[in-house]
C-alpha positions as CSV (number, residue, x, y, z in Angstrom):
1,X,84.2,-141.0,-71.8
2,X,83.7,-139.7,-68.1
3,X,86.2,-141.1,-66.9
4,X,88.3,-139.5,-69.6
5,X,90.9,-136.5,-67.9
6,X,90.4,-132.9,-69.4
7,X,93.1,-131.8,-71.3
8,X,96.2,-130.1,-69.9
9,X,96.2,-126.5,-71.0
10,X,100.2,-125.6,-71.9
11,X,100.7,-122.3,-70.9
12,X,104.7,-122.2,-72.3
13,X,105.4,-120.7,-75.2
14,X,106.0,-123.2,-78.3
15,X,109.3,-123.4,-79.9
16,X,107.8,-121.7,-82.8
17,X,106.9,-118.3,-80.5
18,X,108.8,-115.2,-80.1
19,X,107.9,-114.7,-76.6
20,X,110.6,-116.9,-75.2
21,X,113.7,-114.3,-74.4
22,X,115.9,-117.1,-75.4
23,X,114.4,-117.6,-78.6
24,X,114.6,-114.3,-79.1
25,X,118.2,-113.9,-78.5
26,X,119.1,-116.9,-80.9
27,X,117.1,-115.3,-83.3
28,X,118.7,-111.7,-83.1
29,X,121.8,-114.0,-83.4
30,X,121.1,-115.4,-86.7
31,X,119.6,-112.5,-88.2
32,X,122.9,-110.6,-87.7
33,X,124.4,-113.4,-89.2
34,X,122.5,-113.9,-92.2
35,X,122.5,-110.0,-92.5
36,X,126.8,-109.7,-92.4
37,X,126.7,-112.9,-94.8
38,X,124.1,-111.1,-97.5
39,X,126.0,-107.6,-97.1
40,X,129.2,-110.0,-98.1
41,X,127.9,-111.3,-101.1
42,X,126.0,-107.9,-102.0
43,X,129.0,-106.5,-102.0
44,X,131.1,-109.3,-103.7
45,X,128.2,-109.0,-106.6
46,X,127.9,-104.9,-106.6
47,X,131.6,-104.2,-106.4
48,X,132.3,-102.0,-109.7
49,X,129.6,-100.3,-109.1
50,X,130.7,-99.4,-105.0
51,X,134.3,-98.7,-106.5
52,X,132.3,-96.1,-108.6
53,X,130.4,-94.4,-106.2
54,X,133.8,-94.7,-103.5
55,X,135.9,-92.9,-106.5
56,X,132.9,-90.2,-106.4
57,X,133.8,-89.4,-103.1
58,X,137.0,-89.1,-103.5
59,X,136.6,-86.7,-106.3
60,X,134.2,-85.1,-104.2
61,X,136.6,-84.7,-101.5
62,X,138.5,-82.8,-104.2
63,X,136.7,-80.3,-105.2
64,X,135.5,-80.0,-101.3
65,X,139.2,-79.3,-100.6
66,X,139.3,-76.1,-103.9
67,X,136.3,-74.9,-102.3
68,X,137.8,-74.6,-98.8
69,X,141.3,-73.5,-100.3
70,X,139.6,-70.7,-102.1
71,X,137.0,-69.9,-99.2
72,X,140.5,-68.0,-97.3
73,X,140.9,-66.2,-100.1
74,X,137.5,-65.6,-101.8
75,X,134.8,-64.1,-99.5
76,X,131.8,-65.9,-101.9
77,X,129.6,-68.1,-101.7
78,X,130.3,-71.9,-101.7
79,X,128.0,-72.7,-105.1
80,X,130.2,-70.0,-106.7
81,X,133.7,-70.9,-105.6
82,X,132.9,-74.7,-106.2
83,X,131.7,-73.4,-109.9
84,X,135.5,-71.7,-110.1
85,X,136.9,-75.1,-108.8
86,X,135.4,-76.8,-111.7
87,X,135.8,-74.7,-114.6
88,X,139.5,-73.9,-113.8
89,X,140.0,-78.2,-113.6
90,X,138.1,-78.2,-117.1
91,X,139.6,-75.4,-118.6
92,X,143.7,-76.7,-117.4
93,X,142.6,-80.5,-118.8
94,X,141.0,-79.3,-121.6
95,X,143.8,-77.0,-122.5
96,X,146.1,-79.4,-122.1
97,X,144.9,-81.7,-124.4
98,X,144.2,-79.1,-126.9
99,X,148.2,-77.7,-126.6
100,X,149.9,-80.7,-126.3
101,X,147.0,-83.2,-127.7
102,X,148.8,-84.6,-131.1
103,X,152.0,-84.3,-129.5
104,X,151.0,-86.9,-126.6
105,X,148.9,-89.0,-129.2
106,X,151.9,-89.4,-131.7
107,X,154.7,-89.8,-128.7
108,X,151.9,-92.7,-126.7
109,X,152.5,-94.8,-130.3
110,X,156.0,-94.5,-130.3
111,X,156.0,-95.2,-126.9
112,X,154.0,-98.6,-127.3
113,X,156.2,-99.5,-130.2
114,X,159.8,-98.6,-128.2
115,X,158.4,-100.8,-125.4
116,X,157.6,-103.9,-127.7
117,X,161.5,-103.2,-129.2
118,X,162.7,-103.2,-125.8
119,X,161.0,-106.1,-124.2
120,X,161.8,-108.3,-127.4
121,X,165.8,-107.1,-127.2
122,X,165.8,-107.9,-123.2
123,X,163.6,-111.6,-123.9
124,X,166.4,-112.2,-126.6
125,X,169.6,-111.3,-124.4
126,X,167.9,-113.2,-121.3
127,X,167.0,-116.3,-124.0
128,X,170.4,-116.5,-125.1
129,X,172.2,-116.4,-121.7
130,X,169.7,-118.9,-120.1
131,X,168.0,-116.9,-118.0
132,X,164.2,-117.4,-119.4
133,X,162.7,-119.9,-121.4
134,X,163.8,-120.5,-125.0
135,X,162.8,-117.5,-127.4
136,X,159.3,-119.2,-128.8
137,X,157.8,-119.3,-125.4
138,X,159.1,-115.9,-124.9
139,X,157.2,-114.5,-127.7
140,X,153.9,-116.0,-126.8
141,X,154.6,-114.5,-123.3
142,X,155.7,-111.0,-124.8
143,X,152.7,-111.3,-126.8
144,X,149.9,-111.8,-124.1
145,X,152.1,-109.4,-121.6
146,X,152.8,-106.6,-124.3
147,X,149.2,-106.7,-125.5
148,X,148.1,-105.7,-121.9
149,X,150.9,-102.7,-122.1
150,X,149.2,-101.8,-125.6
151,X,145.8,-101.7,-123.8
152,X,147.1,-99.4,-121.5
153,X,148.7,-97.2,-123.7
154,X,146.1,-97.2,-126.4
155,X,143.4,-94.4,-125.9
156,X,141.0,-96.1,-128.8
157,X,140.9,-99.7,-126.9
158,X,139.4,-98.6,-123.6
159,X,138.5,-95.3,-124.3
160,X,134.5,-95.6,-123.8
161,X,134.5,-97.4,-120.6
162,X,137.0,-95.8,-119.3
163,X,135.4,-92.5,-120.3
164,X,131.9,-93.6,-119.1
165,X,133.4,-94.3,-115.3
166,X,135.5,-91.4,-115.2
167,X,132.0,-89.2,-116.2
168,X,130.1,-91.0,-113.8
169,X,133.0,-90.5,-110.8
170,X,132.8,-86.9,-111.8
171,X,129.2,-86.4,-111.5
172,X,129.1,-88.2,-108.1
173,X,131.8,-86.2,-106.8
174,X,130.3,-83.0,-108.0
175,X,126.5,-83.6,-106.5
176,X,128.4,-84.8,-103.7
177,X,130.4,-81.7,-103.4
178,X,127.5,-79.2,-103.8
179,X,126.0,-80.5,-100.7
180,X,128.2,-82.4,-98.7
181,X,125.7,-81.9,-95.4
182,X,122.4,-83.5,-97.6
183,X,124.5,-86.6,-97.6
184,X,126.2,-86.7,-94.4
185,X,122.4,-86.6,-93.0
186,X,121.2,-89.0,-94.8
187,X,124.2,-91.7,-93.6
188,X,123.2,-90.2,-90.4
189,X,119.9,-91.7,-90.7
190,X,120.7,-95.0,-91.5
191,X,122.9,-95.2,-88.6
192,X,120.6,-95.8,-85.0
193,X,119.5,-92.9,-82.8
194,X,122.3,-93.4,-80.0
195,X,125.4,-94.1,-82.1
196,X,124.5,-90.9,-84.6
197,X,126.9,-89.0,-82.4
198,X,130.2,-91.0,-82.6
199,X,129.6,-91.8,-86.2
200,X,129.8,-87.7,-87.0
201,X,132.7,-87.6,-85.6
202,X,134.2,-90.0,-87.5
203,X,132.6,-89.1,-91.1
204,X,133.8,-86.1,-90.5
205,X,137.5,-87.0,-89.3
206,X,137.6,-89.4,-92.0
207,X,137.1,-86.5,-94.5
208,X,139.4,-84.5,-93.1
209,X,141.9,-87.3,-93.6
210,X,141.0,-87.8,-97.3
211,X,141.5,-84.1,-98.2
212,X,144.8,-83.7,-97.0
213,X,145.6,-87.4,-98.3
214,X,144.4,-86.0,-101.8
215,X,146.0,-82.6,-101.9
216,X,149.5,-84.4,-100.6
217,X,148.7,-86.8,-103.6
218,X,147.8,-84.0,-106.2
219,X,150.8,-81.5,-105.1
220,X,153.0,-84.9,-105.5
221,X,152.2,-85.7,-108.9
222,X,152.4,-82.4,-110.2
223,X,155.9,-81.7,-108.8
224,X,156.9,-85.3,-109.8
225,X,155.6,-85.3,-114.0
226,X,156.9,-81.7,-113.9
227,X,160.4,-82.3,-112.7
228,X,160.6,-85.6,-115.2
229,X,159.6,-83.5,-117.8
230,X,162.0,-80.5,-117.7
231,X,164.7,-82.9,-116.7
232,X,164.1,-85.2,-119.7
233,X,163.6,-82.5,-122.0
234,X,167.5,-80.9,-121.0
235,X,169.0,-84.5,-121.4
236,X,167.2,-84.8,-125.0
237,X,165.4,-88.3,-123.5
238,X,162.7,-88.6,-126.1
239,X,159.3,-88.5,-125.4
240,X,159.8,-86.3,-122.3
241,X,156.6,-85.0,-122.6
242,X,154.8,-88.4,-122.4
243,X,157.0,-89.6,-120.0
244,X,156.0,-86.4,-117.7
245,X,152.6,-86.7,-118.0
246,X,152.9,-90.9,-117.1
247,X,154.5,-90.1,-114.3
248,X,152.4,-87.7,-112.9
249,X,149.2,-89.4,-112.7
250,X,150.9,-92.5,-111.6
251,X,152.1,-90.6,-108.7
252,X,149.1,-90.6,-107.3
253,X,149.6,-94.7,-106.7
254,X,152.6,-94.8,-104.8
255,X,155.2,-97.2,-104.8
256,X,153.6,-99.4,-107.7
257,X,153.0,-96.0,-110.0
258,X,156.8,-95.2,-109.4
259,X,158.0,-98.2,-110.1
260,X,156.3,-98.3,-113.5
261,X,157.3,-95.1,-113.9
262,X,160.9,-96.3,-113.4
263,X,160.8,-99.1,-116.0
264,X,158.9,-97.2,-118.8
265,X,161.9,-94.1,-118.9
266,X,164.5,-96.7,-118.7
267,X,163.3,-98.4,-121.4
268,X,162.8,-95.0,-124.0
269,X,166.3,-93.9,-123.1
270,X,168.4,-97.0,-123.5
271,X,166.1,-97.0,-126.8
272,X,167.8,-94.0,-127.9
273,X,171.2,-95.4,-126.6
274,X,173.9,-96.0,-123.6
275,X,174.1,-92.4,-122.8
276,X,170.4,-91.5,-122.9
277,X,169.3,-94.2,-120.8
278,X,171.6,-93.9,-118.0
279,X,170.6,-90.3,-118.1
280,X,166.9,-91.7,-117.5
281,X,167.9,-94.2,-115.0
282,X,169.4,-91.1,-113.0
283,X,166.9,-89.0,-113.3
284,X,164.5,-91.6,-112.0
285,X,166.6,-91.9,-109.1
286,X,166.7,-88.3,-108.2
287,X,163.2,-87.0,-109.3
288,X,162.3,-90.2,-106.8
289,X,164.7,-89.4,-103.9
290,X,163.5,-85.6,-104.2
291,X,160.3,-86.6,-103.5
292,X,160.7,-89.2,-100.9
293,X,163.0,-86.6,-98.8
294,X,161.9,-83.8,-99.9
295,X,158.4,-83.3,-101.1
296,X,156.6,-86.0,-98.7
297,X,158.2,-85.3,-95.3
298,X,156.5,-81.4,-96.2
299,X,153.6,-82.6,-97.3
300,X,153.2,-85.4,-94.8
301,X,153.0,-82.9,-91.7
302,X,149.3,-81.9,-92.7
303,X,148.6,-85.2,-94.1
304,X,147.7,-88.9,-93.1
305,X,150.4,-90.9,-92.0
306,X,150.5,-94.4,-93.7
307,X,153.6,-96.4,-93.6
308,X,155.0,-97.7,-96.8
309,X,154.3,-101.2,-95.7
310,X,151.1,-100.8,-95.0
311,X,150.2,-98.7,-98.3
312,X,151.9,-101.6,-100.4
313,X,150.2,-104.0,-98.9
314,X,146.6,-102.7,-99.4
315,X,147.7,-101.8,-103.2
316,X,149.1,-105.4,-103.9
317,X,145.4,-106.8,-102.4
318,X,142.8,-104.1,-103.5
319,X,144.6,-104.8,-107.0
320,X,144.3,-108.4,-106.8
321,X,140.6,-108.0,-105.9
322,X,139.1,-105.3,-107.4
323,X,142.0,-104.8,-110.8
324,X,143.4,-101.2,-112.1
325,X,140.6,-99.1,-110.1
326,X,141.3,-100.7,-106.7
327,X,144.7,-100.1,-107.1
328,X,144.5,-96.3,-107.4
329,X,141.8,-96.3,-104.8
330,X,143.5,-98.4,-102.3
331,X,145.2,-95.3,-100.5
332,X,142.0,-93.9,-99.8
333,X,140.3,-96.7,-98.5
334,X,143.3,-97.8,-96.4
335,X,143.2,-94.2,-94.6
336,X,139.6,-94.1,-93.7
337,X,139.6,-97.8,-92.1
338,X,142.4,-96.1,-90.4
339,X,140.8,-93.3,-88.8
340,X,137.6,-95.3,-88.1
341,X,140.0,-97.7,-86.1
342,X,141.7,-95.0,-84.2
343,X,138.6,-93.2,-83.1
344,X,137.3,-97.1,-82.1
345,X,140.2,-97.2,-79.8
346,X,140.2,-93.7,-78.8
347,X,136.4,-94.5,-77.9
348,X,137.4,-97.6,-75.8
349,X,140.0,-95.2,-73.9
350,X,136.9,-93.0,-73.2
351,X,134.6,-95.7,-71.7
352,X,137.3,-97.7,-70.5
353,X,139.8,-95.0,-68.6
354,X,143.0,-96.6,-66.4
């Protein structure tokens, strides 16, 4: 046992200690990682609810844009002119409704029950020159597809949840609205200390762009569903009203909304004959070619810039990922990644000068 050496005292740090600057490293490494990877799925899991809260700020940016259209005209404060913001949006949906609310209710039936006519006459000409399937496989397809077009043209079948999100988009963008600066600080807060700076910027750039986005969208759809409506209404087109209203609020999803809009008045006039739906199909065209030379170039010179490929693109996948509501959000989301990509390059200019 004397003879026995003492033990050798290890002064390295284990592999199991911190202290090691590469350890360290590899472990900052995986935490990122592991931390992108659980955002992912967090995401994946919480989406409906993140679509919720993103349509909140969009309605948000909204009223933001009233308030600040009423703030060159009305020397008051914000609280009030955001209060005359809301109750004229109330009182003009709500008066709507009231006006023209049996009207729309009875002309959205006869409108479901022209487009199962339609699509039945067109499966039967297509059957019977070889185009589609034979007619028994044509009605189970008509069937499945026509019961989607009666959900969304039936008030009573998604009328609560549709209803609930719509409330709850609202609410959002109305806290939102009341104190835009509460919220801006506390994303501020989350962000670190030395980045807090260059992330204002861009917030606040990225609002910018999603109030004039939103007020080129609004001023589009209510030209478009008016112009379909008095148009329709001269040419005797039934169910002008309808119509209008259908393709005003699918104005705001460009592209796909006009489109739809297309097929659903070329289907109610050739339902009311030759004559009639030509008249639709022409008034489609030019209500559509008004706005695309017309109404967008004016609107587009105080709005975001988007080409049409790129706006179709994000549609056809936020659709495919995220259904009806990532669709009519996808505009929105496609212009703020935009701006937060510009001011990253416009950054990298800055640090990086030729």
């Amino acid at each position: 046992m004397s003879d026995a050496q003492p033990a050798e005292l290890v002064v390295e740090p284990g592999p199991n200690e911190l202290r090691d600057p590469f350890i360290r490293q590899e472990m900052k490494r995986a935490t990122v990682w592991f931390g992108i990877g659980g955002a992912i799925a967090l995401v994946v899991l919480l989406i409906q609810p993140l679509l919720i809260i993103f349509g909140g700020v969009v309605a948000a940016a909204m009223f933001d844009g009233g308030v600040r259209l009423l703030g060159r005209v009305l020397p008051i404060g914000r609280g009030w002119r955001l209060a005359i913001v809301v109750i004229a949006a109330t009182a003009f949906i709500l008066g709507t409704f009231y006006l023209t609310g049996v009207q729309i209710a009875a002309q959205f039936e006869q409108l479901q029950a022209t487009l199962v006519i339609q699509a039945d006459r067109l499966s039967a000409w297509a059957s019977g020159m070889g185009i589609l399937p034979g007619r028994a496989d044509i009605q189970s397809l008509l069937k499945e597809g026509l019961g989607s077009v009666g959900k969304l043209t039936s008030f009573v079948g998604t009328a609560i949840g549709a209803l609930t999100s719509f409330f709850m988009v609202l609410v959002i963008g109305l806290f939102v609205a009341m104190e835009p600066r509460l919220y801006e600080r506390g994303l501020q807060w989350m962000i670190p200390s030395d980045a807090r700076s260059e992330f204002a910027i861009t917030i606040e750039r990225m609002a910018t762009t999603l109030r004039r986005l939103l007020a080129g969208r609004l001023a589009g759809m209510a030209i478009e569903g008016v112009l379909v409506f008095i148009i329709l209404t001269v040419l005797g087109v039934p169910m002008a009203l309808v119509l209008g209203l259908i393709a005003g609020i699918l104005a705001f999803i460009p592209n796909v909304g006009a489109f739809v809009t297309g097929v659903l008045m070329t289907a109610v006039g050739f339902s009311a004959g030759m004559h009639t739906g030509l008249a639709a199909l022409a008034t489609y065209f030019v209500v559509q070619t008004f706005d695309g030379y017309v109404v967008i170039p004016m609107v587009a010179r105080r709005t975001v810039d988007l080409p049409p490929a790129l706006t179709l693109s994000a549609q056809i996948l936020a659709g495919t990922l995220f259904g009806v509501v990532g669709l009519a959000l996808a505009d929105p989301m496609t212009a703020m990644i935009k701006v937060a990509l510009e001011r990253s390059s416009e950054r990298d200019i800055e640090d990086h000068p030729q």
